[in-house]
N, C-alpha and C positions, 0 to 999 in steps of 0.2 A: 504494500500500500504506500502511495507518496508521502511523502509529510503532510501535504495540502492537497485535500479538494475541495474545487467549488465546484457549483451547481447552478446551474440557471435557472429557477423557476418563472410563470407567468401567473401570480396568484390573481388575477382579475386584469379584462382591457388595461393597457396601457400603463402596466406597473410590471416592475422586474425584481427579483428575492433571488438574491446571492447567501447558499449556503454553503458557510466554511465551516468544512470541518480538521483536524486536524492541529499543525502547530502554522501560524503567522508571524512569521522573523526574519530575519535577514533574509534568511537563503530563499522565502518564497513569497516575498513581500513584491518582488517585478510581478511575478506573476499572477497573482492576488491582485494588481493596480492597474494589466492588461488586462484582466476579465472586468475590472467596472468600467472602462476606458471603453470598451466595446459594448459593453450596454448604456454607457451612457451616448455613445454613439447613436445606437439604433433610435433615440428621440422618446426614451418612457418618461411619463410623468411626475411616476415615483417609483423610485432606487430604495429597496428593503434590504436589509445584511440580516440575515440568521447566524447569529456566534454563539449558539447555542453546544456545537459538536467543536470550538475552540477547545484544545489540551493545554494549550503556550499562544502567549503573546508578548510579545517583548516591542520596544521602544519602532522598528521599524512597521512593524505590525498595527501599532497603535497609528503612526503615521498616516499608513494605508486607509484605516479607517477618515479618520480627518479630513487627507488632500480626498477620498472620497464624498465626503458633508460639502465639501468648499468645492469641489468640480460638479456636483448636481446645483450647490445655490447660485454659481454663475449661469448654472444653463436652465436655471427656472424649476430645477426635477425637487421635488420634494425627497429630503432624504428621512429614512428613519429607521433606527437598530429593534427588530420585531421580537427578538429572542437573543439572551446570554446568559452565561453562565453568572453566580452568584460573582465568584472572583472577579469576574470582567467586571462587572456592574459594581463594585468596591474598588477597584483600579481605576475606573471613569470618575465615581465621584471624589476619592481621592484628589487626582488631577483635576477637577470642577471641571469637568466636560461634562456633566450634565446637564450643565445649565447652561449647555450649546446644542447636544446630540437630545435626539427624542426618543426616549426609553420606555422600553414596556412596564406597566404596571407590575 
């Protein structure tokens, strides 16, 4: 199994859900940022991340997420994290990224 995989989903018209599973860090943070890079392409409305199946994320990982939030709010895409693990979601508010990123209940 690789470190990373994502997955494309279409959970409804005009929306796209990236689910990573796996580890997000250095070594697979390019390609983690080519898979939003091509759906952010294709023109969806709103960009979903499921980090739900996250193992590791380290500083380039966290990255990826971010320059992800800031390349859909230039192109209009509503971004938002639909699913993460407890850690993630304590590592975000840690760094007060959640009072940027829109997090599931």
């Amino acid at each position: 199994m690789p470190p990373l995989q994502v997955e494309s989903l279409i959970p409804e018209p005009g929306a796209a859900r990236l689910v990573m599973t796996g580890e997000l860090d250095y070594t697979t943070a390019r390609d983690a940022s080519a898979e939003v890079a091509r759906t952010l392409a294709a023109g969806v409305d709103v960009l979903e991340f499921d980090l739900a199946g996250l193992k590791f994320i380290d500083s380039s990982g966290m990255a990826v997420v971010m320059n992800a939030y800031t390349d859909a709010e230039e192109r209009g895409t509503a971004f938002r994290i639909v699913a993460l693990t407890p850690y993630l979601r304590h590592l975000i508010e840690v760094v007060a990224l959640d009072d940027v990123l829109d997090l599931p209940g």
